[in-house]
Every structure is written in C-alpha cells, then in structure tokens.
C-alpha positions as CSV (number, residue, x, y, z in Angstrom):
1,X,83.5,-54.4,-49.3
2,X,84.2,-54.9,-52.6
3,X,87.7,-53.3,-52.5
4,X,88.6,-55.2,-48.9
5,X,87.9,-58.4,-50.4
6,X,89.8,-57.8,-53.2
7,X,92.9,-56.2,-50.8
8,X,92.5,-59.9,-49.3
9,X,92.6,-61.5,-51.8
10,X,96.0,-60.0,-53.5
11,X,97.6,-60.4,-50.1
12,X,96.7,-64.3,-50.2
13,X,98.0,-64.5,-53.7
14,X,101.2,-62.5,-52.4
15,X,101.5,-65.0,-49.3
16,X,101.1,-68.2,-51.5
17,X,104.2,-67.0,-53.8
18,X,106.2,-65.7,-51.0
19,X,105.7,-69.0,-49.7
20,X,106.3,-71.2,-52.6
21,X,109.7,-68.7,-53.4
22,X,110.6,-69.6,-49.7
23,X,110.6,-73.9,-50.7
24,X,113.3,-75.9,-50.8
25,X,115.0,-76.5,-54.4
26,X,113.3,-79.7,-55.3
27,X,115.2,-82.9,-55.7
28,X,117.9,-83.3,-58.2
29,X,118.2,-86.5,-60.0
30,X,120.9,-87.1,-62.5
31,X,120.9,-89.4,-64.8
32,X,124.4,-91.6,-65.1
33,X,125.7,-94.6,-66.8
34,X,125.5,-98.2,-65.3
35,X,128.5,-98.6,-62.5
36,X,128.9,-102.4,-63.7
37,X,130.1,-101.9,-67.3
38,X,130.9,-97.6,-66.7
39,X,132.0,-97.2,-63.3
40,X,134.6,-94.2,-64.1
41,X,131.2,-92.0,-65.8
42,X,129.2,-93.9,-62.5
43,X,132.2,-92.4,-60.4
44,X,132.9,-89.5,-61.8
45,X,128.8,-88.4,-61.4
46,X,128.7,-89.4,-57.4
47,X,131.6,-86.8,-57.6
48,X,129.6,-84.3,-58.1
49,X,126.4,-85.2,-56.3
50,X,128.8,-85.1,-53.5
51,X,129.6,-81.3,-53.7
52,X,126.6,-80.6,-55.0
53,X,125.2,-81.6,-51.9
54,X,127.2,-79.3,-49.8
55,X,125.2,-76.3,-51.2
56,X,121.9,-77.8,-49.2
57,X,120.7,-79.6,-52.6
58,X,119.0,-83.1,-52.4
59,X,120.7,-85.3,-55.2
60,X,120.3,-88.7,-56.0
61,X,122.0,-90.9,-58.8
62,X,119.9,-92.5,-61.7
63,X,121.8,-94.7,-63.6
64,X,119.8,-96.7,-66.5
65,X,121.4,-99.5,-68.6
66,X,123.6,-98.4,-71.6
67,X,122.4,-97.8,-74.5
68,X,118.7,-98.0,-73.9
69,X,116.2,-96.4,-72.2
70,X,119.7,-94.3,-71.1
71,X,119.9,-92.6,-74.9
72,X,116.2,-92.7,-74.8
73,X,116.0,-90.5,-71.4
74,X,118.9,-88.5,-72.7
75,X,118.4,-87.7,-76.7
76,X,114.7,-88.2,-77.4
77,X,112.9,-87.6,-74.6
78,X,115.5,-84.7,-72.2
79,X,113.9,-87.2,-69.4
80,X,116.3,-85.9,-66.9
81,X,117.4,-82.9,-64.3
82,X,121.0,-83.2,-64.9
83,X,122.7,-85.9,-67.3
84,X,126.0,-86.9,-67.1
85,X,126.9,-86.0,-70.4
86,X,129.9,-88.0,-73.1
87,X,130.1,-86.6,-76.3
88,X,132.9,-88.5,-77.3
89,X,136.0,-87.3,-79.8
90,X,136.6,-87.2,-83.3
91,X,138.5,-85.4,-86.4
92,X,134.9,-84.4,-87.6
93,X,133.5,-83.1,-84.5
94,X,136.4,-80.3,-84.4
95,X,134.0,-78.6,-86.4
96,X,132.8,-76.4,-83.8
97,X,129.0,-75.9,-84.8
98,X,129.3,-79.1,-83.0
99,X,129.6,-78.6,-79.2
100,X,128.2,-74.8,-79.6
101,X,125.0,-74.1,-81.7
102,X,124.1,-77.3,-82.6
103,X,124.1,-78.0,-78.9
104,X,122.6,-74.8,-77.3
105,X,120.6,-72.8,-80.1
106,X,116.4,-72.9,-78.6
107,X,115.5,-74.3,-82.1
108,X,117.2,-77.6,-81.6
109,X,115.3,-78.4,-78.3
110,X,112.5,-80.8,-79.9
111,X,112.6,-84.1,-79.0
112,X,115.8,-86.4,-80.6
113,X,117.2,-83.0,-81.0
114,X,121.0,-82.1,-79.6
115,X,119.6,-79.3,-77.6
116,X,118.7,-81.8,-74.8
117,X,118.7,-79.8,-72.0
118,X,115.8,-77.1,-73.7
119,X,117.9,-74.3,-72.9
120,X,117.1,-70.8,-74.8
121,X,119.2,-68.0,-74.8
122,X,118.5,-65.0,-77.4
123,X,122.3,-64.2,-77.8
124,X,123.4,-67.8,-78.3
125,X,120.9,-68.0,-80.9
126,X,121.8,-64.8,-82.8
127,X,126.2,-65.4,-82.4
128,X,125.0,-69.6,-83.4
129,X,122.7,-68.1,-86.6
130,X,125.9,-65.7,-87.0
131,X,128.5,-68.0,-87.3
132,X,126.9,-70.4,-90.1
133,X,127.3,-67.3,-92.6
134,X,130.9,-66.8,-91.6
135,X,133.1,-68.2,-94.4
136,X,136.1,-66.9,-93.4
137,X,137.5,-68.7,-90.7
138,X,139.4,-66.0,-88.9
139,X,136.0,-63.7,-88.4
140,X,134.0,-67.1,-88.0
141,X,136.6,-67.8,-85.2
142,X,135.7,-64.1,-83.4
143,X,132.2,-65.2,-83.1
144,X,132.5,-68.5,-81.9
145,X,134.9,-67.3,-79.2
146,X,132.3,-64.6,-78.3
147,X,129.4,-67.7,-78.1
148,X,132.0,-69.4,-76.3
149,X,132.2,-67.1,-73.5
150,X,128.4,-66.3,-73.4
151,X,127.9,-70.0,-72.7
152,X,130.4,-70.2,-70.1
153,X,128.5,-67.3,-68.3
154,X,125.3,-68.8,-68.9
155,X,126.6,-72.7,-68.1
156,X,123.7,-74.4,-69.8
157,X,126.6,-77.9,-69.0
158,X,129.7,-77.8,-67.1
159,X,132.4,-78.6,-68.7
160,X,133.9,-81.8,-66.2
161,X,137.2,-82.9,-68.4
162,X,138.4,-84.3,-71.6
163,X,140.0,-87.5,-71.8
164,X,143.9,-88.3,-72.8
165,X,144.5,-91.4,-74.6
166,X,147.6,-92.5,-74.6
167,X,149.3,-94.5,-77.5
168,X,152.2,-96.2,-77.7
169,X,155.4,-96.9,-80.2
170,X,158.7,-98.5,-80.4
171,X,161.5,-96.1,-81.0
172,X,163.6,-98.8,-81.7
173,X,161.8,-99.4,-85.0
174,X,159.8,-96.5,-86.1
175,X,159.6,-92.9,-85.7
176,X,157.5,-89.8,-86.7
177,X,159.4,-86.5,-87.8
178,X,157.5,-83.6,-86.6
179,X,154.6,-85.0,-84.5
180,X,151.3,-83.2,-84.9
181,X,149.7,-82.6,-81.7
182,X,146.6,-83.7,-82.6
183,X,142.9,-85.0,-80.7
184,X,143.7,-88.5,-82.5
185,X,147.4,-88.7,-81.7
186,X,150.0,-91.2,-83.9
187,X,146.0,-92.3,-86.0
188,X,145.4,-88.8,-87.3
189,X,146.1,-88.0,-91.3
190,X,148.9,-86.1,-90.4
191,X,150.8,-88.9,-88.0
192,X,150.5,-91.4,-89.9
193,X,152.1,-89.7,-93.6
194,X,155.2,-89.3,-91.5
195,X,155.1,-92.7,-90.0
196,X,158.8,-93.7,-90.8
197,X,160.4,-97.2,-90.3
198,X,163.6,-97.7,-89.6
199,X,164.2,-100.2,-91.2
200,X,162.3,-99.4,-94.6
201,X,160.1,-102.1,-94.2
202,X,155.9,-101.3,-93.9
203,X,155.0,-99.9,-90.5
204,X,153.2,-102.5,-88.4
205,X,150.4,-100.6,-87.0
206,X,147.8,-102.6,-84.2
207,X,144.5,-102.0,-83.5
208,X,141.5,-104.1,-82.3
209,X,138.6,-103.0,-85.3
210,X,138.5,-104.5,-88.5
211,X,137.4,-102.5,-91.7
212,X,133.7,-102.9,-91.6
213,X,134.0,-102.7,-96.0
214,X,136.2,-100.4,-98.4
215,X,132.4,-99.3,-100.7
216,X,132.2,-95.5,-99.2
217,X,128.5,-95.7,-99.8
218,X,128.2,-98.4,-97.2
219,X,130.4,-97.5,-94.7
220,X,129.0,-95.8,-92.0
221,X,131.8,-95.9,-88.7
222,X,134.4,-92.8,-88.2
223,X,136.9,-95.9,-88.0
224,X,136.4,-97.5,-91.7
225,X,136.4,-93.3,-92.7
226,X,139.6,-93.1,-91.3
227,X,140.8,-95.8,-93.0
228,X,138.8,-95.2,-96.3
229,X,140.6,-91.5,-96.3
230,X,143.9,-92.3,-97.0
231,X,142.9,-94.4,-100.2
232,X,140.8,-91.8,-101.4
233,X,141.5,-88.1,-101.1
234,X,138.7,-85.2,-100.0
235,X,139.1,-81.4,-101.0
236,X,139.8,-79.9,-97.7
237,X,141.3,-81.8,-94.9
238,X,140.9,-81.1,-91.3
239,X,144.2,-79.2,-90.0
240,X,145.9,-80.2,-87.0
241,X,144.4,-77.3,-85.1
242,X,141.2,-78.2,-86.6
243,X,141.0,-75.3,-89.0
244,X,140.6,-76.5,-92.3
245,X,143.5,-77.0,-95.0
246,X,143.7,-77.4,-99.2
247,X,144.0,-80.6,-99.8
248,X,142.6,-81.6,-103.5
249,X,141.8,-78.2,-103.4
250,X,144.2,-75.9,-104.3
251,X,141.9,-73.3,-103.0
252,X,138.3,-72.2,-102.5
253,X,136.4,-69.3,-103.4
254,X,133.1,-68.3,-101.5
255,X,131.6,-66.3,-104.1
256,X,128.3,-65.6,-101.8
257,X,126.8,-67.2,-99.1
258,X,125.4,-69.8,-101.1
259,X,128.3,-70.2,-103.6
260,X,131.4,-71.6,-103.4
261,X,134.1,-71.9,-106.3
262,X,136.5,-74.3,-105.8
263,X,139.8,-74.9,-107.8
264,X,141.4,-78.4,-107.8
265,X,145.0,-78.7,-108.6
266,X,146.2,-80.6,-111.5
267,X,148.6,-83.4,-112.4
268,X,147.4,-85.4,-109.9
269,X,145.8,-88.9,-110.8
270,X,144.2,-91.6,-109.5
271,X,146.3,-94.7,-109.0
272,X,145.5,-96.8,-111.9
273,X,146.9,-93.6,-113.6
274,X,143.7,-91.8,-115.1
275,X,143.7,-88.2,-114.2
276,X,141.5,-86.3,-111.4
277,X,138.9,-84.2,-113.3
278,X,136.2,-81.7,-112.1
279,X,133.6,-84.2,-113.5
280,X,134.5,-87.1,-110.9
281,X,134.4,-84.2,-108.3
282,X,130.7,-83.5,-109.8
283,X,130.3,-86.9,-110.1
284,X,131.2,-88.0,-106.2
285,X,129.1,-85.6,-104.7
286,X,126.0,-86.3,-107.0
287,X,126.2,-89.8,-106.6
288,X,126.6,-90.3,-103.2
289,X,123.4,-88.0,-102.5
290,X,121.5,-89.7,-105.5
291,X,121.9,-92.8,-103.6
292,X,121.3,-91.7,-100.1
293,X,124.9,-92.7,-99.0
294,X,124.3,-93.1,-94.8
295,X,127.1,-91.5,-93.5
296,X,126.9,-88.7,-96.1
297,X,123.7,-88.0,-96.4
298,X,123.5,-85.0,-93.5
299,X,126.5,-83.7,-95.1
300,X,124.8,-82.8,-98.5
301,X,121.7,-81.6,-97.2
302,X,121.9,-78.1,-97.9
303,X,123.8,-78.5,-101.5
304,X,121.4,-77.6,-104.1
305,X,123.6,-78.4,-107.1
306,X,127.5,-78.9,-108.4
307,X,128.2,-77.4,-111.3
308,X,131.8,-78.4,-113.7
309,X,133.0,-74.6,-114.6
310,X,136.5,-76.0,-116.2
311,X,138.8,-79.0,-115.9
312,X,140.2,-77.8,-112.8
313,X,137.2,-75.5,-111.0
314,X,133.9,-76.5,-109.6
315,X,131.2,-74.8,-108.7
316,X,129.0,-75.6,-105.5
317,X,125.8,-74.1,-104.6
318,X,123.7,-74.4,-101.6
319,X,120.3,-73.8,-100.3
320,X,121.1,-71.6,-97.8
321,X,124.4,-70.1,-96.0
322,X,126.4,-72.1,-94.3
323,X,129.9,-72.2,-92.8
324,X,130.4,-75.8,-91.6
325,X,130.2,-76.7,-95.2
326,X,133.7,-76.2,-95.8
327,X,134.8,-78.8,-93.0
328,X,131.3,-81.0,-92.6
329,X,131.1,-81.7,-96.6
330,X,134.0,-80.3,-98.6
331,X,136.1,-82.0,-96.1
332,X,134.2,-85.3,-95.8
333,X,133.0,-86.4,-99.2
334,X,135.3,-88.3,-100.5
335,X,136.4,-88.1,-104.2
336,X,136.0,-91.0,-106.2
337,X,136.8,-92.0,-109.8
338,X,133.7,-91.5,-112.5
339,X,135.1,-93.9,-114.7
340,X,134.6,-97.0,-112.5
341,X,131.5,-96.0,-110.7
342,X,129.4,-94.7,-113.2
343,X,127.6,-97.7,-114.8
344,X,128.9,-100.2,-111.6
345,X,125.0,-101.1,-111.2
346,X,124.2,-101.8,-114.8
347,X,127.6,-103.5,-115.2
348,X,127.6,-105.8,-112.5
349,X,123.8,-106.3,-112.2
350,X,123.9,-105.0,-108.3
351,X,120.2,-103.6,-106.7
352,X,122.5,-100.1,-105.6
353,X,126.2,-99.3,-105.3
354,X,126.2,-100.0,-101.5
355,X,126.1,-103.6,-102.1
356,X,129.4,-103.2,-104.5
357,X,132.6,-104.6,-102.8
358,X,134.8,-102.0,-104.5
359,X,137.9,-104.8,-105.2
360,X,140.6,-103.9,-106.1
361,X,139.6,-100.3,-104.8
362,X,140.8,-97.5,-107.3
363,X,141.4,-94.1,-105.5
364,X,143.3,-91.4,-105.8
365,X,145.0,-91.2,-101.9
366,X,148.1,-90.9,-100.7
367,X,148.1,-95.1,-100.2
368,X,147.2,-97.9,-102.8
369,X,145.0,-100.9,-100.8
370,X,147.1,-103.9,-101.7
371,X,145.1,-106.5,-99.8
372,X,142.8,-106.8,-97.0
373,X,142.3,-110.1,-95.2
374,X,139.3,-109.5,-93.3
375,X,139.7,-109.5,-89.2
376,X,143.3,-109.8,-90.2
377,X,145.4,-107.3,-92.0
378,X,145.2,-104.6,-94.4
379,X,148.1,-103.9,-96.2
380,X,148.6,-100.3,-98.0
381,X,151.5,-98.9,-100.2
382,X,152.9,-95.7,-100.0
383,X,151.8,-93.3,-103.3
384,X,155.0,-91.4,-104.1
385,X,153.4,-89.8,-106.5
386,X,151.0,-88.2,-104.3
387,X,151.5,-84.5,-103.5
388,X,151.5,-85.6,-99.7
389,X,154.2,-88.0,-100.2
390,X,153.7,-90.9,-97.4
391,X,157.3,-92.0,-95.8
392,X,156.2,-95.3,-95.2
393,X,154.5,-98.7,-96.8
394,X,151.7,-99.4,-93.7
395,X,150.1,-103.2,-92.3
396,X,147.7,-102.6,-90.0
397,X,147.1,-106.0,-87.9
398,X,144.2,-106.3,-86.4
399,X,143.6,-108.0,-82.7
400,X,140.7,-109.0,-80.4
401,X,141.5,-106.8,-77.7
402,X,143.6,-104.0,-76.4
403,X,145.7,-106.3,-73.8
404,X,146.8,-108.5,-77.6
405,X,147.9,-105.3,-79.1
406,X,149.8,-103.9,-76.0
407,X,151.1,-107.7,-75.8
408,X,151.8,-107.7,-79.3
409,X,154.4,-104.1,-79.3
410,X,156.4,-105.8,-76.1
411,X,157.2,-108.5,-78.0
412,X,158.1,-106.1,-80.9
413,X,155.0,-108.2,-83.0
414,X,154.0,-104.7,-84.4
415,X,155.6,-101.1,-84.0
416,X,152.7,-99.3,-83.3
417,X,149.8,-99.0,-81.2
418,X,146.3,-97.2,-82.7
419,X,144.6,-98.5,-79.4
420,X,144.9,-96.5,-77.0
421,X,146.8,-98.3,-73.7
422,X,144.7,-99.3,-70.8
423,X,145.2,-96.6,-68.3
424,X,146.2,-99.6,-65.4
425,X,149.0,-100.3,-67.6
426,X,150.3,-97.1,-68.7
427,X,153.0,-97.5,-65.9
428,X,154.3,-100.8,-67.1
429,X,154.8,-99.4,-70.4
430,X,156.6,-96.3,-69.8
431,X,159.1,-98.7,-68.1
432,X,159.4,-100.9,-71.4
433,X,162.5,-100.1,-73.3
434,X,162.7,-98.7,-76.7
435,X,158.7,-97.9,-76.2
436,X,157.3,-94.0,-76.2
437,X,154.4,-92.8,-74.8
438,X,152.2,-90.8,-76.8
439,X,149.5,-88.9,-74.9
440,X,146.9,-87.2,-77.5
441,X,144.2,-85.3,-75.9
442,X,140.4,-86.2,-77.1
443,X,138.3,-83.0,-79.0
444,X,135.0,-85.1,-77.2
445,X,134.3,-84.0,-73.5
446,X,132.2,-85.3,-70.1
447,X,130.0,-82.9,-68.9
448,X,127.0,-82.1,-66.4
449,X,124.2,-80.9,-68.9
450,X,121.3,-79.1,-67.2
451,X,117.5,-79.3,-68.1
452,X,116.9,-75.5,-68.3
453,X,112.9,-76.8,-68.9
454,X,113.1,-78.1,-64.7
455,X,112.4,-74.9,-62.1
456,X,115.3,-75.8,-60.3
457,X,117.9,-75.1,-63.5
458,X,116.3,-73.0,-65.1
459,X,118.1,-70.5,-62.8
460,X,121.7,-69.3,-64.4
461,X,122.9,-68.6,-60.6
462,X,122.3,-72.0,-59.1
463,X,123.6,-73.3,-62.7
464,X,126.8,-71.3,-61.7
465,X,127.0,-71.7,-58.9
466,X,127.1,-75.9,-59.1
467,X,130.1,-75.0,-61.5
468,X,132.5,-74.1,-58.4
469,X,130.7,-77.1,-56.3
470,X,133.0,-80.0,-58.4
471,X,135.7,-81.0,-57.2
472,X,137.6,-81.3,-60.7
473,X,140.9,-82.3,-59.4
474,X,139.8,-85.2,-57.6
475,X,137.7,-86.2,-60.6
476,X,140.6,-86.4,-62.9
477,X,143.4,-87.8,-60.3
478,X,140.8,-90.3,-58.4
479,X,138.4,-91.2,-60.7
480,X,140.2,-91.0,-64.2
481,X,143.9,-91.8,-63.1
482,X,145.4,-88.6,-64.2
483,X,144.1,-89.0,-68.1
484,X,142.5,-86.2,-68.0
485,X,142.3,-82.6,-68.4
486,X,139.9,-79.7,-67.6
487,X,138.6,-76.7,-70.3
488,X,136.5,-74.3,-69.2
489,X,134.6,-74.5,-72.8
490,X,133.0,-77.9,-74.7
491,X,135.6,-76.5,-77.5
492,X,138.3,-78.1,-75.8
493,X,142.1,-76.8,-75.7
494,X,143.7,-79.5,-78.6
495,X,140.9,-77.7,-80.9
496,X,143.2,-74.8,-80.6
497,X,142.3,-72.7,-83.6
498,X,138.6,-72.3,-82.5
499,X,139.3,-73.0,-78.4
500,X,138.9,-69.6,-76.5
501,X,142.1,-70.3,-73.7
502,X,140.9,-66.5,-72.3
503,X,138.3,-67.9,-70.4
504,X,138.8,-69.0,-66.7
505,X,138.1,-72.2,-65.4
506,X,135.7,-72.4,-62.5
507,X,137.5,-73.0,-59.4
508,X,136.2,-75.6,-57.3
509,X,135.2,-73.6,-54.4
510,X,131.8,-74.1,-52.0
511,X,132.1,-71.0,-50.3
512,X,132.1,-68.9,-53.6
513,X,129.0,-71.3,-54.8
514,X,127.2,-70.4,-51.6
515,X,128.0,-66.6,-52.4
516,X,126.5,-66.5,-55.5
517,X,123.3,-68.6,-53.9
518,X,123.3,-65.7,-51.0
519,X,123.4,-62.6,-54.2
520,X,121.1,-64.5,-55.9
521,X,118.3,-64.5,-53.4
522,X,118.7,-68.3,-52.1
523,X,118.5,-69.2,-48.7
524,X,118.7,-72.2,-46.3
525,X,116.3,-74.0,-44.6
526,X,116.8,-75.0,-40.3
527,X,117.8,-78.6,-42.0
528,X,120.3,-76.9,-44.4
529,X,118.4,-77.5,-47.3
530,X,119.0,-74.5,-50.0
531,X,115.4,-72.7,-50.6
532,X,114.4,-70.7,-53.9
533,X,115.0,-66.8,-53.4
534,X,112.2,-64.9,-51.8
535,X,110.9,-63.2,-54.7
C-alpha cells in the first residue's frame, strides 16, 4: 500500500513538472528609456520586441523616466528582464576589464554592482580573475580574446551597435598629418598634438562644455580630464589602439605582481622651468589619495605605497595583482608639481586642496594654460619643449549648443568642431565647401542585457537564440541614420588591440532562432506562444 502510494505520488510530482516544463515562457518586459527625450534608445528597443516576438515570446516595453527610478531599476536594484543597455564611450573605458569582467564576473552581481544582469559563469570568472595578473599586454590580450569568445557563446547582452560621431573641420584652414583613428576622433590626445593651422595662427576649436575648474582634485567629468591632460602629463598614455604607450615613463618594469618599477625620462620640466622629479611623481599620487581626490580615488585603491628609488625611477606597490593598473592608474593620475602643492593649504589658509583654484596653473604638458574665460574661451600655448612637440597654439570657444558650433565653422567662426554634428545635418555639411567629415567610431556600445536571475533567461539557448531575432540592419539604417556599426563583442572594433574581429556576428535570422528553440527542447503552444522544453 505503502509502496502504491508512494508510486502515485512520484508520478504526480513527475506530472506537475512535465507540466510546468510544458508553460509558456513568461512575459518579457524590457526596460527602455523615455521616447519623449530618447526616442532612438525607445526605437531602437521596440526593434527588438518586434522580432523577438516572432519566436512566440510575449514582450512588452517599460520605459521609466531618465535618470531615475531608470538607473535605479537598472544599477541598484537589476529590477528588470531585459534592459536596453548604453554604456557610453570613452579613452578610459578602452581598458577592457571594463565591458568584460567587471561586467560579467558572478562576484559583481550585488546590488549597485556592474554585474546587473546576475549572470554566473565559472569560466568567465576564472579567464576575468586571469587577466587582472596579466602584466604583459600581449598574453593579457590572449585571455581576454578567449573571455571574449566565451561570452559571445554564452550572450549574457547582445551586442546591438556602437555609435559613429561624426566631427567636422575646415580644410581650408587647418589640417591634421597622420590622423589617428581613434574612438574620440579629431578630440583624442593624439589629434589634437597634430592639429596644424594653416595659417600659423591658434586652432579655433568649438565645443558646447565649459571647463568645470583646472584644481585636478576637484574635477570630476571625462571632459575637464581631457582638457586637464594636455596641461599636465600622466606616465602611460592610452594608445590609439587602446593599448597603452610611455609617456612620462620611459618604461615600466613589473617586478611581481604587486610591484611595478617605473623609470621616468629626464630633461623634461615643468613649464615654469623646475625639473620633473620622482618625488613629485611620489608626491602626486600620495596626495591625491591622502585627500580623497573623487575622480581618482577608485584608481588608487589597490596601491599600498610609492616608493622614490632614484631621481628618475619609482617604485609602486600594490595590495594585490592587478593588470588594469597600468592603464586605470599609471595612465590617469596626473603628475603634478610638489613644489607648488605641497604647503598650498597652509599657505593660502584653504579647508583642502579641492577648494584651490590652481591660477596660473603650473604643469608639465605638452600646452601652457594662458587664460580661461569661463563659459567662454580657453586659450593654450604650444610647449615646444615638450618631448610630444604640439604643432599648433589651441582656443577652444565654447557655445550653448551644437547647432552654434556647426553655425559657427560655416561661417569659418572656428576651424574645428569637438561636437559631434547632429546626424539630420550631416548631409548639409558634407556639401559645405572646404569642410571634412570626420567619422570616429565610439569604444561605448547599446546592448540588450539579460537578467540571468529571471527563469526565462536564465537559459543560454533562448539567450542565443534572441541574438539572431534582431534585425540589426534596420536598427542602424532606420533608427540610428546609418551612424552606426555592429561588433559581435562589448570590446568594440576601434578598440582594436584588445577587439577579437575572429568572432562572427549573429546573423539576423528567425528561422535559425527557432532552430536552436526546436534543439533546445522549446516548443509552441496552439496560439504560437513559445513553451519551456519538456524536461
């Protein structure tokens, strides 16, 4: 009797899984940006609820006002089943710990963590712990194009597109000798030291942001960094292919995995003429962690202590192994000069350093700040002393909006553009004589990023299979105007050194999505509607 019952019993147990195995994939919701102020993102996201309706799933849009609760839903809480996902570009972000570990790797899935979608995989985790020890770039670069290729199997996001900005110039005025292809286009390092004028004068450069203040301690926006690195050198710079290059540095030793020796090269000076030293390297890095600089402060976590070996070597030591130091600190701290900051606080009777307005700024980049008339110009001269030799005096002009800058290079105003053109108009300037184009592509990327912790994508064969039910092509013609363009990895192709171009794009193709549905177990309902596998 016994043993019937219990018979009974496991064949109503069997019969309630086979059952709940036999339901229909639950509803999807996505969560998207507003379409009043973000109707490409908005667009772009009905897209894909589009074809991913054609493999029998229910999928409705949730857009939520931008910022908040939308970066609420998104980075604190992983409120969602699918987020249309913008990690937007720049120089730093070419790092790529950035869109690989620090995105996927299980032990980043707490809440406010970048692991948003919970997703765990044992072989991410081992090639993302890997890669942090990985001082030399060209075995780093072997692992992180393995991890790249394990995530495209495993499509925890896929990958949508990466935008183009494009920039524009007047040839009739200015030039630039052996353009870097670079993610920030005519703005990057590398542009703007061979921004020539024709004419000999300084290169009128337009943008619509203002310096936010000069005082690295207080700064806190990529833009005032970008600005704030050609007055003031670092010891690696980020390469065009966003490996990293000597830069104050004349080279770097990693002595262990927690030591790194680095060797600075000599004549050089700052520009009121006293000489770069290992102690104002010391002295930089200390400081700015002593006095919990913002935009620094992640960067000098995990360095334990600097040590001056010589005049010209220093000696770094860390808490634990890690890679991205070399790009991530190294190549964002920026070096400045002991002897003005040093007793700045008990000279000028300020609470901290961040409230000092650093005027006239003393640095040892390859440009001299000359003036800066706030939410007007800034005006820098040309070091040509400085081992990177600029070829041109700059005056960046700023305006209130991108249709005043574009206005402003017709009328020959200014000969460059640093914001990008509005894609509408991109058409009316390429007919403009005497102006060129400039299309750079962005390191940042959209993306559909799945909540591995929700039943329905937790599974890798419904996850790949809504990878060949987008219609990319249509995304980037319809919805983005053509300034776009697709990678099959978030290490997108203009971060060529660490990019893996081996790996194929997913083709957008329903019949091959409902294949791997079908192998995978999945089925459809009388109504069409796509039912977990029955197992």
């Amino acid at each position: 009797m016994r043993l019937a019952t219990a018979f009974a019993g496991a064949l109503i147990g069997l019969g309630t899984g086979m059952a709940l195995a036999q339901q229909p994939v639950p509803e999807i919701k996505v969560l998207t940006w507003p379409a009043a102020k973000y109707q490409h993102y908005f667009e772009t996201s009905n897209y894909v609820a589009e074809g991913w309706r054609k493999l029998g799933l229910k999928v409705t849009l949730d857009p939520q006002p931008f910022p908040n609760p939308m970066l609420s839903k998104w980075f604190k809480e992983h409120d969602f089943d699918v987020v249309m996902s913008v990690l937007s570009g720049s120089p730093q972000r070419s790092e790529p710990d950035f869109f690989t570990n620090a995105q996927f790797n299980s032990r980043n899935s707490a809440p406010g963590d970048s692991n948003v979608g919970s997703f765990s995989n044992a072989k991410v985790d081992e090639l993302g712990a890997r890669q942090l020890t990985l001082y030399d770039a060209q075995e780093r670069r072997k692992v992180i194009h393995e991890l790249q290729r394990v995530l495209a199997d495993e499509q925890p996001e896929t990958v949508l597109a990466y935008v183009v900005n494009t920039f524009a110039m007047n040839t009739a005025k200015v030039e630039i000798p052996g353009y870097e292809d670079t993610s920030d286009g005519p703005r990057s390092l590398w542009n703007m030291l061979r921004l020539t004028s024709k004419a000999g004068t300084a290169v009128k450069i337009g943008r619509t942001i203002d310096q936010g203040t000069f005082n690295p301690l207080a700064a806190t926006i990529v833009e005032d960094f970008n600005t704030l690195s050609l007055v003031y050198d670092k010891l690696v710079e980020l390469g065009p292919d966003g490996s990293p290059r000597m830069w104050l540095a004349e080279g770097l030793e990693v002595v262990d995995p927690t030591t790194v020796v680095v060797k600075l090269r000599q004549g050089h000076s700052f520009n009121d003429g006293k000489p770069v030293t290992a102690e104002d390297v010391k002295f930089s890095f200390d400081y700015l962690k002593r006095w919990d600089a913002a935009y620094f402060k992640k960067y000098l976590e995990k360095l334990a202590s600097v040590e001056v070996v010589d005049a010209a070597t220093v000696r770094f030591k860390l808490t634990e192994p890690y890679a991205p130091f070399i790009i991530n600190t190294l190549g964002q701290v920026l070096i400045l000069p002991k002897h003005v900051w040093g007793d700045i606080v008990e000279k000028t009777g300020i609470a901290k350093p961040q409230d000092f307005r650093n005027m006239p700024l003393v640095g040892s980049g390859p440009y001299t700040l000359r003036y800066w008339r706030e939410g007007q110009e800034i005006s820098l001269q040309r070091r040509a002393d400085h081992f990177a030799k600029p070829a041109s005096d700059l005056l960046i002009v700023v305006f209130g909006s991108a249709e005043l800058v574009g206005a402003a290079l017709k009328k020959g105003d200014i000969d460059v553009s640093f914001q990008p053109i509005v894609p509408t108009v991109v058409k009316e300037f390429a007919a403009e004589k005497n102006i060129k184009l400039i299309q750079a592509r962005s390191n940042g990327h959209m993306s559909m990023r799945y909540n591995t912790a929700r039943p329905a994508l937790a599974s890798k064969a419904l996850r790949q299979a809504t990878a060949h039910a987008i219609p990319y092509e249509a995304i980037i013609e319809e919805v983005l105007g053509g300034d776009a363009g697709r990678s099959a990895t978030p290490i997108v192709p203009v971060n060529a050194f660490w990019h893996d171009a081996s790996i194929p794009l997913p083709a957008y193709d329903i019949d091959k999505a409902r294949a791997i549905l079908k192998a995978a177990g999945y089925s459809w309902g009388p109504d069409g509607a796509l039912r977990f596998p029955a197992k």
